[in-house]
SEBARO-710418 format. One line per field, with one value per residue (C-alpha): residue number from 1; z, y, x. Coordinates in steps of 0.2 Angstrom, whole numbers, plus 5000, padded with zeros to 4 digits. Each point is the difference from the previous one (the first is absolute). Layout:
! residues N
pos NUM;...
c3 Z;...
c2 Y;...
c1 X;...
END
This chain:
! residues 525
pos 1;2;3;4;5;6;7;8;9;10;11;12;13;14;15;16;17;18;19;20;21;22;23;24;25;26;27;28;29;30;31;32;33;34;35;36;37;38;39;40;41;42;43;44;45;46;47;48;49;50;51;52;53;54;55;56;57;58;59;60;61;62;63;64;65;66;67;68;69;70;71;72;73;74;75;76;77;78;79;80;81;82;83;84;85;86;87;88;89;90;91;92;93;94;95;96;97;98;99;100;101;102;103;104;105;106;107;108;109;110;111;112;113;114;115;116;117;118;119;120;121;122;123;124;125;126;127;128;129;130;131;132;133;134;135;136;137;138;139;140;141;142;143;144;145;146;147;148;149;150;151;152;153;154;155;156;157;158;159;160;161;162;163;164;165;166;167;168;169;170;171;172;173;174;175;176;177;178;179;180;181;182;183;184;185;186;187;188;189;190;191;192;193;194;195;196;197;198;199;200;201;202;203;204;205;206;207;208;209;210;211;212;213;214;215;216;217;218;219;220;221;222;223;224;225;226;227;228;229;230;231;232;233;234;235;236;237;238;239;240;241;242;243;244;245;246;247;248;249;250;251;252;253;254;255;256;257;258;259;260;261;262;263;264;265;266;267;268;269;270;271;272;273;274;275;276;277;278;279;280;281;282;283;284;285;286;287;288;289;290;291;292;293;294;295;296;297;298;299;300;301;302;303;304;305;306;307;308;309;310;311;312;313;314;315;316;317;318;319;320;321;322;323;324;325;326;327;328;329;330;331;332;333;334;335;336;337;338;339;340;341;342;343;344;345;346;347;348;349;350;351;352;353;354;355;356;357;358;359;360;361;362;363;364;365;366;367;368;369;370;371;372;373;374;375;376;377;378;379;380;381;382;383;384;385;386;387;388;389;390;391;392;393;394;395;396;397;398;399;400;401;402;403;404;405;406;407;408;409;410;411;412;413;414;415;416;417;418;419;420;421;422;423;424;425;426;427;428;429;430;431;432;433;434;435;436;437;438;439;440;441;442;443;444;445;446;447;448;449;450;451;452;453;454;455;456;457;458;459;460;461;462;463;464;465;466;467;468;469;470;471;472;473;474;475;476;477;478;479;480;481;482;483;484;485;486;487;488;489;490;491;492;493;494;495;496;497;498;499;500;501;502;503;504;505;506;507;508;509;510;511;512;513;514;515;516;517;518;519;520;521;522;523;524;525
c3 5085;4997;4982;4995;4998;4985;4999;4998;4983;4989;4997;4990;4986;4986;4987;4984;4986;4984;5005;5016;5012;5013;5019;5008;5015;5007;5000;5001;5003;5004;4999;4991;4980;4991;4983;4986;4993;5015;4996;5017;5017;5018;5014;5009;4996;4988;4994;5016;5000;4999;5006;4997;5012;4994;5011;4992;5004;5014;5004;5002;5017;5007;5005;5016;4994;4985;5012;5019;5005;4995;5013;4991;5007;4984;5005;4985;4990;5014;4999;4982;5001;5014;4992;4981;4989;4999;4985;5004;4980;4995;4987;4992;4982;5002;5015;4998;5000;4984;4991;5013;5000;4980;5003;5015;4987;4985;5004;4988;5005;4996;4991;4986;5001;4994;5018;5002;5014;5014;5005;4995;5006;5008;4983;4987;4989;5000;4999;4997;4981;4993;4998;5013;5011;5020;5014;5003;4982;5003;5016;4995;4984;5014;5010;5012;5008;4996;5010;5003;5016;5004;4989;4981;4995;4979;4991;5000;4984;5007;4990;4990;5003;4985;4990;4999;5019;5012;5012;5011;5005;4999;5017;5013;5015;4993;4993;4982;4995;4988;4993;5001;5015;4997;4987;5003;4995;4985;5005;5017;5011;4994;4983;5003;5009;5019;5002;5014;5002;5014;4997;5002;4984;5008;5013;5015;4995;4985;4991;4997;5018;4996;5002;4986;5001;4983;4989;5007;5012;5016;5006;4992;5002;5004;5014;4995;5008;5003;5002;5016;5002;5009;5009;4999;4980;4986;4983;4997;4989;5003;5013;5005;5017;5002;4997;5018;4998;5020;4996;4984;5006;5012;4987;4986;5014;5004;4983;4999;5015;4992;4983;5010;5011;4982;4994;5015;4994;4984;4990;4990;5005;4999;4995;5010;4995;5015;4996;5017;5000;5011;5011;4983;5001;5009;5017;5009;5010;5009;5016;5008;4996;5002;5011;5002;4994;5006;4983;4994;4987;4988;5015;5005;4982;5000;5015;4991;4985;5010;5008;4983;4995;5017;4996;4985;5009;5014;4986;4992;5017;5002;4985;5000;4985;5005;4996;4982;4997;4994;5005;4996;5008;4991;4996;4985;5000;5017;5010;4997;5017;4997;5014;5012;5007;5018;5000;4990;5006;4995;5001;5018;5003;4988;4990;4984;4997;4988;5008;5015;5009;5001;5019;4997;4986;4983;4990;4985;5013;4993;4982;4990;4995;5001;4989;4982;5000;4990;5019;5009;5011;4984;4996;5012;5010;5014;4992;5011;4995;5008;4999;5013;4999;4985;5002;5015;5012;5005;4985;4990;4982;4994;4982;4988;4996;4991;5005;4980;5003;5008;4982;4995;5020;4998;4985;5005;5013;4988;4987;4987;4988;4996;4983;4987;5006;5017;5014;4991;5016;5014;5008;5012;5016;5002;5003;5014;5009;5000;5005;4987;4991;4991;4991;4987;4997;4985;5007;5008;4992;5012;4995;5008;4998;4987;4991;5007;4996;5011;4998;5013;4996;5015;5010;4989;4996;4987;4999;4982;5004;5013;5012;5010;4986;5014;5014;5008;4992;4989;4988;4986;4985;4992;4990;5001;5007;5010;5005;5019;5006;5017;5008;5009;5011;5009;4996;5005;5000;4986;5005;4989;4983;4994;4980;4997;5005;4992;4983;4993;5010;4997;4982;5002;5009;4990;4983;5009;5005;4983;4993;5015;4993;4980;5001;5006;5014;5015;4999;4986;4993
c2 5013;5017;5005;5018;5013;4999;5015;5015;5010;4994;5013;4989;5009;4991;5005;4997;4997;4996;4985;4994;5001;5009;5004;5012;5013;4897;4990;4991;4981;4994;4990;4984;4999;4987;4994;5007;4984;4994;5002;4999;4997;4991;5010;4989;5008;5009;5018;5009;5006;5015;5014;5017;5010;5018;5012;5013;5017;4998;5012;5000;5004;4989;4985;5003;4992;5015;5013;5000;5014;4993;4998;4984;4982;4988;4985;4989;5014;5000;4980;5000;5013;4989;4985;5006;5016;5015;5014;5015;5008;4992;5007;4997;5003;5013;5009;4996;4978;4997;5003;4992;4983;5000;5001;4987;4990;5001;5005;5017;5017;5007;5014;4990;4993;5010;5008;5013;5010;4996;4981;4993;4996;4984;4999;5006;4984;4990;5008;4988;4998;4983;4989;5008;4987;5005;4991;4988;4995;4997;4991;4989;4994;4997;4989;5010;5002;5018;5009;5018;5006;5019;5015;4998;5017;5000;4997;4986;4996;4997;4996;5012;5001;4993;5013;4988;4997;5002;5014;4997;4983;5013;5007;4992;5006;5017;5001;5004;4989;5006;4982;4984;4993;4983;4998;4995;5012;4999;5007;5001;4990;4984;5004;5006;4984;5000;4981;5008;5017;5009;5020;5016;5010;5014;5010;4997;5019;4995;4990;4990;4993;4981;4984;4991;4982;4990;5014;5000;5012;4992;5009;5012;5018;5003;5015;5018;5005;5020;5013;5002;5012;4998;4990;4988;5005;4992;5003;4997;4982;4983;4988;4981;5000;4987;5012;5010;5015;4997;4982;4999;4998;4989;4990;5001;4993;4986;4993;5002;4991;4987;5000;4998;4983;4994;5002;4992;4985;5002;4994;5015;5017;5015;5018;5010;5018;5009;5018;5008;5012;5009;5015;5006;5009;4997;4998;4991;4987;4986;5002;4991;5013;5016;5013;4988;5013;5015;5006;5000;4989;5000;4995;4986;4994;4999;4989;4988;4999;4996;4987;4992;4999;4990;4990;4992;4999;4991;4987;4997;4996;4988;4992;4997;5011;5014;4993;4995;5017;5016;5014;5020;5012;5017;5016;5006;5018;5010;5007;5010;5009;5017;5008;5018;5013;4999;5013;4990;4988;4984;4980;4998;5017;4995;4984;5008;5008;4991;5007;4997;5013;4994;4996;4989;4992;4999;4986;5005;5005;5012;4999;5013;5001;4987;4986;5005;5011;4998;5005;4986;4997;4997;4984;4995;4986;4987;4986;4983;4983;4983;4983;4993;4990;5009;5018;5007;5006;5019;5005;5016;5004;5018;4997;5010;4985;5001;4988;4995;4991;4986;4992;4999;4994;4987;4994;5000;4987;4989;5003;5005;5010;5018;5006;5012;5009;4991;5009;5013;5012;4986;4995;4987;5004;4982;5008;5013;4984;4989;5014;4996;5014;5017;5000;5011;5004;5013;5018;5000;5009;5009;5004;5013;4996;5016;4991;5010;4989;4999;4992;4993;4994;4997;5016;5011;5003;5011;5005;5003;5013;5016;4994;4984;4990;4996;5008;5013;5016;5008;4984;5006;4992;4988;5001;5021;5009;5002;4983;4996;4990;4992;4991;4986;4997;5015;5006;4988;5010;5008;5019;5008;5000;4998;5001;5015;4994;4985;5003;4984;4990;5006;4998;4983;4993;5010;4990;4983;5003;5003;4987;4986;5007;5000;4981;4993;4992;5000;4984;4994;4984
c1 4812;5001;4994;5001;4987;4988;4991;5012;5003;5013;5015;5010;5011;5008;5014;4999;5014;5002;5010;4990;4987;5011;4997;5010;5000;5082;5005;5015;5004;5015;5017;4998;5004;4988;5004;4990;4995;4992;4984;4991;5009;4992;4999;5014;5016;4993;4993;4994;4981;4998;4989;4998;4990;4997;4987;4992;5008;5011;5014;5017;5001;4983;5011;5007;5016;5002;4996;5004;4992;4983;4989;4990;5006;5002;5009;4997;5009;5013;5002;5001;5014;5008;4999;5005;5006;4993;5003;4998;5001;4988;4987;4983;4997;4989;4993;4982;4994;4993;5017;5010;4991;5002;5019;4999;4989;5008;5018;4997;4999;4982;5003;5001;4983;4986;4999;5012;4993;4985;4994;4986;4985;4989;4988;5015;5005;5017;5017;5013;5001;4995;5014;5011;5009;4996;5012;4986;5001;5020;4999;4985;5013;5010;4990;4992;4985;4993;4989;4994;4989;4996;4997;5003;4997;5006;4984;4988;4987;4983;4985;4990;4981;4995;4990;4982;5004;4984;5010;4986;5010;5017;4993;5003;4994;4997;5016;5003;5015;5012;5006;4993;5007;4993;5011;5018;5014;5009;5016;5011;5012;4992;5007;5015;5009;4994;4993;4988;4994;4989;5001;4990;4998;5013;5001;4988;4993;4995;4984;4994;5006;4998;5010;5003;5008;5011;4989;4982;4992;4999;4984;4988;5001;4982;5003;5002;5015;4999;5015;5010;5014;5015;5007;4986;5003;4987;4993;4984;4997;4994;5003;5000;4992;5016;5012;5001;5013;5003;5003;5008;5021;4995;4990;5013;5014;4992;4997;5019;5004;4987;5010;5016;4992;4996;5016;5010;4992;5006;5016;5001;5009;4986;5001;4986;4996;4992;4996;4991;4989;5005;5005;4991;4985;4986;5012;4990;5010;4989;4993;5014;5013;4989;5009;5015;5013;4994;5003;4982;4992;5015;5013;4989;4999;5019;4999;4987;5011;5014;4990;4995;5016;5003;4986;5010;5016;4991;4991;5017;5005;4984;5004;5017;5004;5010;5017;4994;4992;5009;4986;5001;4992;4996;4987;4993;5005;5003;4988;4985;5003;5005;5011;4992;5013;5000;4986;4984;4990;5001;4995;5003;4991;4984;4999;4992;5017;5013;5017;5012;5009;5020;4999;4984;5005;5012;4990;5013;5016;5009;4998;4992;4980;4987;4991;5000;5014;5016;5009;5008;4985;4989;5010;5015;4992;5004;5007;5004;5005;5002;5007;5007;5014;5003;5001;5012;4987;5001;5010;4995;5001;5005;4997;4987;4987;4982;4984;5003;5015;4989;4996;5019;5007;4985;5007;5017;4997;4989;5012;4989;5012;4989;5001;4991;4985;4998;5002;5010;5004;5003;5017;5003;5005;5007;5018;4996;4987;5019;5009;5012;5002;4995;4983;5006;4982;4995;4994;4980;4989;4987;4982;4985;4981;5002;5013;5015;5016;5015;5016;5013;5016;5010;5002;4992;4981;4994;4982;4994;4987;4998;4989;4994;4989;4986;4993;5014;5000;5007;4993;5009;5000;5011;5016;4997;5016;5008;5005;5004;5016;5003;5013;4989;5017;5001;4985;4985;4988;5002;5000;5014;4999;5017;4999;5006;5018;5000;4995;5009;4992;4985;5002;5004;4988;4986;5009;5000;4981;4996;5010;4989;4984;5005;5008;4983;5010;5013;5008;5012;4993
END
């Protein structure tokens, strides 16, 4: 194994708000209705498993099968568009991962948690509020097996060092620890309804850079990690000597294919959450892919992710699961690849740069921006979904979804009847999975790391702000004037700004944006 250096200087920077410690720069099952007052249903004619495999900012254009020109082979993408549906409006909650996974989670936009702009961090405390229902929580009233493995990044409770503590036995191997993690956690996926739960704290660039298994760390941090820039990218904190960054996808996939041998065995139907950790920061795909796409250390990690992914498909094969099992595929926020005229170096050119040219590669196709932006590219992302037998293979869907949805389609097939303050923003996506019919889904509500809002409703998308949000200048600031309007049917890539002749609809969807944010909610419950 490869473990990084341990002896640079650390250049980490961190954000601060009042609200958070902040870091900055789908779901779907399918056609069968279950009664409601079923309480738990066996796999044989039954609810499907599901699984929702979401990587960790992916673009648009990565898969092969979004983008043809792309250079990068990814068959497992290209199967699972084969052999299922693939949307090709589909939409993140935010553009940045710690806000996204609360809306996966939860089936809420995160704006209206206490973190409305930025992510947090590996050591910040738990974000879903106490008493909030999660999906697991629905689907494990439902009789289902829960799971999670991969990266969890929305807050975790470690143990204080307890004041009369001897810190000398807080230093492991030279390394000051910030909790006590000897102690188990008080708060994460073990609390919030998934029956088994192997995670890193967040992303793979953050510490501490730890496994922690059903609520206790795994292995102890007793290694100094040091800084590393890009594309190798770390910040300096503890780690396991366990916990290999080189390693870690390839670890995390085969506790997965282990949970999914487990569950064959099993007469329950299973939800499994895996959240990869990657083509995220550090990019460093495993040896076994390294110079494969001729794209650099960010194109081979594509090719590993792709291969993860066939990983599962081929254990579902194993096990004789795939025709029981409705499984997405999905990215937290577009890429963090930023796109060079013709003239700059780039990726290919030199591996410390974060950018493509066009001809090399267009990891967000053609939209707009990059990661974090309130652009297409910050949160448009590939969006697959399988069930064979069930879902027509090779079929598209054209309608505007969001990643929240997945609380509200899960429950549609479990027949669980949503009400009050659960999943307040989700819709199933049941109808558009069937084929039989029109979602009639309430407008999208787009969101940048800086907390730029953006609302799409059908055609039209207005930006509420004058500038991206996130990373692609002008920033700009949000809800100051003048507005920006485009129409994302003739206009993908949002380069005419068309407000100034549509001043009704401008007003319109600025009212009906204000009116998501005052009610608390999207859905009418």
């Amino acid at each position: 194994m490869k473990h990084p250096p341990t002896n640079s200087p650390s250049k980490t920077v961190y954000l601060l708000n009042s609200l958070s410690i902040s870091a900055l720069p789908l779901l779907i099952v399918v056609p069968l209705v279950f009664c409601a007052a079923q309480p738990t249903f066996a796999k044989e004619g039954g609810a499907p498993n599901v699984i929702f495999i979401m990587a960790d900012d992916m673009g648009y254009g990565d898969p092969k099968c979004n983008n043809p020109n792309s250079k990068i082979p990814t068959p497992a993408f290209d199967r699972l568009a084969a052999e299922g549906m693939s949307f090709t409006d589909a939409h993140t909650g935010s553009a940045v991962c710690t806000p996204t996974r609360y809306g996966v989670v939860t089936g809420r936009y995160c704006w209206r948690s206490r973190l409305k702009r930025g992510v947090l961090v590996g050591y910040s405390s738990h974000l879903i509020e106490d008493g909030r229902e999660t999906v697991a929580d629905m689907l494990k009233k439902s009789g289902y097996n829960t799971a999670i493995i991969g990266k969890w990044h929305l807050g975790l409770d470690f143990a204080p060092i307890a004041e009369d503590a001897d810190r000398t036995k807080m230093k492991a191997g030279g390394v000051d620890w910030r909790f006590d993690y000897t102690k188990p956690l008080t708060h994460g996926p073990h609390v919030l309804g998934f029956d088994y739960s192997y995670i890193i704290p967040a992303s793979l660039d953050f510490p501490p850079y730890i496994y922690i298994e059903d609520g206790r760390v795994v292995d102890l941090p007793t290694v100094e990690q040091s800084s590393v820039s890009f594309p190798r990218f770390l910040r300096r904190g503890e780690r396991a000597p366990l916990l290999d960054m080189e390693d870690c996808l390839d670890d995390l996939t085969t506790k997965t294919v282990e949970y999914l041998e487990k569950q064959s065995k099993s007469d329950k139907p299973f939800f499994l959450y895996f959240p990869l950790t990657a083509p995220h920061k550090p990019a460093w795909p495993d040896e076994r892919f390294v110079g494969k796409s001729g794209l650099g250390p960010y194109g081979d990690f594509v090719i590993q992710v792709d291969a993860t992914v066939g990983r599962v498909l081929d254990a579902l094969d194993q096990y004789e699961l795939a025709d029981d099992t409705l499984i997405f595929y999905t990215s937290d926020n577009g890429s963090y690849m930023f796109r060079h005229d013709e003239d700059e170096p780039d990726h290919v050119d030199d591996d410390t740069i974060q950018g493509y040219r066009p001809e090399h590669h267009t990891a967000n196709h053609v939209l707009r921006g990059t990661k974090a932006d309130v652009w297409e590219a910050g949160h448009r992302v590939p969006f697959f979904v399988r069930w064979p037998g069930k879902i027509k293979p090779g079929t598209k869907c054209d309608e505007t979804i969001c990643l929240v949805d997945l609380f509200a389609t899960c429950a549609d097939l479990v027949g669980e009847d949503l009400k009050g303050d659960v999943a307040e923003d989700s819709f199933s996506l049941v109808p558009a999975l069937t084929q039989n019919g029109d979602l009639n889904r309430a407008p999208v509500i787009h969101h940048s790391v800086s907390g730029m809002f953006a609302i799409r409703d059908g055609d039209w998308k207005l930006v509420a702000g004058n500038g991206s949000g996130g990373r692609q200048n002008p920033r700009g600031k949000p809800f100051a004037k003048p507005y920006m309007l485009f129409n994302m049917k003739t206009d993908l890539s949002e380069t005419k700004d068309v407000a100034a002749d549509n001043p009704e609809i401008v007003q319109r969807l600025s009212d009906r944006l204000q009116s998501i944010i005052d009610a608390g909610h999207t859905a009418d419950r």
